[in-house]
N, C-alpha and C positions, 0 to 999 in steps of 0.2 A: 419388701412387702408387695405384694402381687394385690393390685387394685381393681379387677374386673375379672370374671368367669373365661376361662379357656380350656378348650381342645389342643394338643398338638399331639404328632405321633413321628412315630421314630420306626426304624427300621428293630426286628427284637430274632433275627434269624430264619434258618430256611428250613423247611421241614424234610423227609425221605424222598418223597415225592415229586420235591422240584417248587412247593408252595411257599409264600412266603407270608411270612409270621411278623407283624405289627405289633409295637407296645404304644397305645393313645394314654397320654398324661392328663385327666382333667383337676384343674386346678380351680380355688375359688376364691376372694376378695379377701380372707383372714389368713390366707397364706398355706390352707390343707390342700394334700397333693394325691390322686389317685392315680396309679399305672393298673390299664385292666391291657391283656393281651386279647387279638383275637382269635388266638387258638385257646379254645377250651373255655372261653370266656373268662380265664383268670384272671382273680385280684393280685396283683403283684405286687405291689404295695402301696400301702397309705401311709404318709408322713402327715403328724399333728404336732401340736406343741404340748410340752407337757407344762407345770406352774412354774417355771423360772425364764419360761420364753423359748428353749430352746424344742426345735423340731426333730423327732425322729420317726424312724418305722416302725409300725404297732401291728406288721403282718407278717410272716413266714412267709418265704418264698425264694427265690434262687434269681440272680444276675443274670442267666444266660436260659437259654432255649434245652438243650441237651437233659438237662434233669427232669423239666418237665415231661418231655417224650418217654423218658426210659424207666425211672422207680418211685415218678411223687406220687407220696398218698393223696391224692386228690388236692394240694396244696393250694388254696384258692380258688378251686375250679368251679364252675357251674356243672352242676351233677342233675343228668338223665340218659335215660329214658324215666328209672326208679331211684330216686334215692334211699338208702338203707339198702336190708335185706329181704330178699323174696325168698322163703324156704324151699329148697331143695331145688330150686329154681325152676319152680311148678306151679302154674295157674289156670285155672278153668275162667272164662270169661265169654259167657252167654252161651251156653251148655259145650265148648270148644276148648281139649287141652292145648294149653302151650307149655314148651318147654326153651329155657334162659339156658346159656352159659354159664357155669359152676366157676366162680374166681373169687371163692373167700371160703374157705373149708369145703361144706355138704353146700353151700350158697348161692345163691346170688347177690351181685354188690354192686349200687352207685350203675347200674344201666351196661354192666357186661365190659368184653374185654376193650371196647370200642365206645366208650359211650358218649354222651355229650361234651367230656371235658377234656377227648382226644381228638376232637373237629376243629378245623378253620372256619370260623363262623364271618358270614359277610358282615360289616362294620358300615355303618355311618355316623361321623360325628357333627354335633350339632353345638353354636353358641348361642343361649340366648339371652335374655335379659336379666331372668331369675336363678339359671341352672347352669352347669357347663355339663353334656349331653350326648352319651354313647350308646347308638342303637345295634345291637347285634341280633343274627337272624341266620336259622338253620332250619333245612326241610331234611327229617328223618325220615329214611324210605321205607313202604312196608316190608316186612321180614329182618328190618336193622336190630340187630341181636337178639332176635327172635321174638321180637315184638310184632303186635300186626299193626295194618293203617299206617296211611305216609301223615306224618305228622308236621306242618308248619309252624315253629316258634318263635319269636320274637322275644328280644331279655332288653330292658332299656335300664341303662344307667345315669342319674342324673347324683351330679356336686351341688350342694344348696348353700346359701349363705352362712346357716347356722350351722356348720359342720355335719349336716345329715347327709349319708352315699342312701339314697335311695334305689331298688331292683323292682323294677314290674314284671313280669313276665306274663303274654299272651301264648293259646297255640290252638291250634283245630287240628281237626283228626277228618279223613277219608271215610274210616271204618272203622267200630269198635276197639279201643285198647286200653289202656293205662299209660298216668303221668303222675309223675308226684317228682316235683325237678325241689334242688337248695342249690345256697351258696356255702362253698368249703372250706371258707377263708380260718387259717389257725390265726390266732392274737397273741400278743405280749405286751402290754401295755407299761410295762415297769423297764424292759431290755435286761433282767436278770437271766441267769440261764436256764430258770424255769419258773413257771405259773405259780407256783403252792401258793405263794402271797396275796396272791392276786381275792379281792373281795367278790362271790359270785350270789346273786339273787336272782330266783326265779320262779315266776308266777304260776305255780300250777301245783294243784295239793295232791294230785295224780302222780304214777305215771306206769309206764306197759315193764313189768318185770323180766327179763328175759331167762334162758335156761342157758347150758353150758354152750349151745354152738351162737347166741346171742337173737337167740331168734325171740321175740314174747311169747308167751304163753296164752294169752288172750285175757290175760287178768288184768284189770286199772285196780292197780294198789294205791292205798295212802302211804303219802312218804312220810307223812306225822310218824316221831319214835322211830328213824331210820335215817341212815347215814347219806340218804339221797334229803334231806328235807334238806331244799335251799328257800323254802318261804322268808325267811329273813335271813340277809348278809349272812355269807359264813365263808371261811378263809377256802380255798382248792386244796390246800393240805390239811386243812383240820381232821380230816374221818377218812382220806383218802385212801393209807395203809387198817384201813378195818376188817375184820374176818367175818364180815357180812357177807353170806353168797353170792350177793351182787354186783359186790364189788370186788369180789373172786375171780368170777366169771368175767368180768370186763377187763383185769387188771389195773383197775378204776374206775372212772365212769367213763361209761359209755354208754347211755340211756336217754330213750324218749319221754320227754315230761308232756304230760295232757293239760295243757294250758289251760286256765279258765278264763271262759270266755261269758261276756253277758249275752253275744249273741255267736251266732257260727259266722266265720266267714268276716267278723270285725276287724279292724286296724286296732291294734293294741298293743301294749308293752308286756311284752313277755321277758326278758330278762334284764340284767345290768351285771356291770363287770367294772371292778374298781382297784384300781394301785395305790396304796397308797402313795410307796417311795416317789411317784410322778403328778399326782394329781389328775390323770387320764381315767377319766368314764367313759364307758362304753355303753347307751341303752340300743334295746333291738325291740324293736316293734315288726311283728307282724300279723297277715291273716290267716294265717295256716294252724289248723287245729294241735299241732305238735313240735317240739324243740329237742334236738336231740344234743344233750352236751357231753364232749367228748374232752377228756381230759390230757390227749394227744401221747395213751400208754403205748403205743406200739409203734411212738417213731422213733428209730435205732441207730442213730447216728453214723449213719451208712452214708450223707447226705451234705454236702456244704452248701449252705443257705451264703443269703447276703449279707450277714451277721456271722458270720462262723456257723458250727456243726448245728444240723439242726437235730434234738436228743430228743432224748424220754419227758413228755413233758414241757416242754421247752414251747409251745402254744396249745392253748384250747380254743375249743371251733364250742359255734354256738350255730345249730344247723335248725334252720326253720322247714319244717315238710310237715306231711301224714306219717301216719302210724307205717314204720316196718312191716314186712305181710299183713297188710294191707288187704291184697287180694286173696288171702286165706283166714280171715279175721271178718267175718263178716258180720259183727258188729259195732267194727272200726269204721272209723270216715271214709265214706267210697273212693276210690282212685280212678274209679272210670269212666272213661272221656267218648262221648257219643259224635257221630256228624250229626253238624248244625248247633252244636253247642261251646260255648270258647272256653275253655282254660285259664284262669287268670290264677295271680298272686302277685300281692306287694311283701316287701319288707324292706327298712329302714335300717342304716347303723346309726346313730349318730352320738358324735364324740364330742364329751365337754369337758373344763376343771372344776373339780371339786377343791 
């Protein structure tokens, strides 16, 4: 049993370039264990216990350096410039068109081909009395996947006593642009070979319907009478094979819920995710006006994880940001980031027994 909060790090491979790629382990007093790398700012895994005392991994992700680089879907990564999708990958921002790299059909996806969760982000780790404490830090230059403004950010990770992995994320911008960054981590809390079991609830009577390329439509639906309502528990596999459009169109889910919020901008519990077979909860608090939950339909077992094949299903992400087109929705929560103004966002995991 591990009785004080620690940092340590370990060499995790070398990248094309000649750079070398760190995995930092923060560990905390009840024996939870987090590997974040600092390329891409991936979670690479969390080991908890589940109700019989034993510890396992409750994350997707891969042993070695090479998968990350070449086909993960975003597996843990810290996702910007844009998280989600920017249509056609086209935005006007202060009478000024720009144009994105197209890498998800007609799209734009997760900040282009390049985006923040293909960087070596400078690291520092810190121990201290309450937390065990990884700061990571990248300055995106103007024109970086055709974004404007050199953008400096800052993502801090702290281990807490109660099992919570807390993310801050700070940034400033030079010159007019857009931010809307998440975390991509998939989960399995039970280590079956996929989620269906898995108990999901979450807080938002909303959410942005999309069409067939996944883009929204601009409409906040109610998910009352809809195989998207997670307002109270309901299994991943209950509704997931339904001939609801939307779940057509996703191959499941794969949708942004409109969180309610008492105020904008609050620290709040927006989902939970429950096994029973383990006794592992997972709640996520955050500030971010939207949660996109993604059922993890399009990962193809093309892929060997650190648990075997990672498939169809076999984790779901619970992705905290703003609304998908965003900058083309403009009665969505704004995404743009001025000089002289900061960037902020929290969000919490934190793992308990039920």
């Amino acid at each position: 049993m591990i009785n004080h909060f620690n940092v340590s790090v370990a060499p995790f491979g070398s990248l094309p370039d000649g750079g070398n790629v760190s995995r930092y382990e923060l560990s905390n007093p009840s024996g939870m264990r987090v590997g974040i790398l600092d390329f891409g700012g991936i979670i690479q895994s969390i080991e908890v216990s589940d109700r019989a005392g034993k510890y396992a991994d409750v994350a997707l992700g891969f042993s070695h350096l090479e998968p990350y680089l070449e086909k993960s879907p975003y597996i843990g990564a810290l996702v910007g410039r844009y998280a989600n999708r920017i249509a056609g990958g086209k935005f006007s921002l202060q009478g000024k068109q720009y144009e994105l790299a197209i890498n998800n059909g007609p799209n734009h996806l997760h900040g282009g081909e390049q985006g923040f969760d293909k960087r070596l982000w400078q690291a520092r780790a810190e121990s201290i009395d309450d937390a065990a404490v990884l700061v990571l830090s990248l300055v995106s230059a103007d024109g970086d996947q055709g974004y404007p403004g050199e953008v400096a950010v800052e993502v801090t990770y702290s281990l807490h006593a109660d099992n919570s992995l807390a993310m801050a994320i700070k940034a400033k911008t030079d010159a007019p642009t857009l931010l809307n960054m998440t975390q991509h981590s998939y989960f399995n809390l039970s280590g079956e070979p996929d989620v269906l079991n898995h108990e999901v609830q979450i807080f938002a009577d909303r959410y942005t319907p999309v069409n067939s390329d996944l883009i929204p439509t601009g409409e906040l639906a109610p998910v009352a009478d809809t195989p998207l309502d997670f307002t109270s528990p309901v299994k991943i596999g209950a509704r997931i094979e339904s001939d609801h459009p939307q779940l057509q169109f996703g191959a499941g889910y794969d949708h942004n819920y409109v969180l309610n919020k008492a105020r904008p901008e609050e620290l709040s519990l927006a989902a939970c995710a429950y096994s029973e077979e383990t006794g592992r909860k997972l709640e996520l608090y955050t500030t971010e006006p939207g949660l996109q939950f993604y059922s993890g339909n399009f990962l193809d077992g093309e892929l060997e994880g650190k648990n075997g094949v990672i498939a169809r299903r076999s984790g779901f992400c619970l992705e905290p940001q703003h609304f998908p087109d965003s900058p083309n929705q403009a009665h969505f929560p704004s995404v743009e980031l001025n000089p002289g103004q900061e960037y902020t966002s929290q969000t919490i995991f934190k793992f308990s027994l039920v």
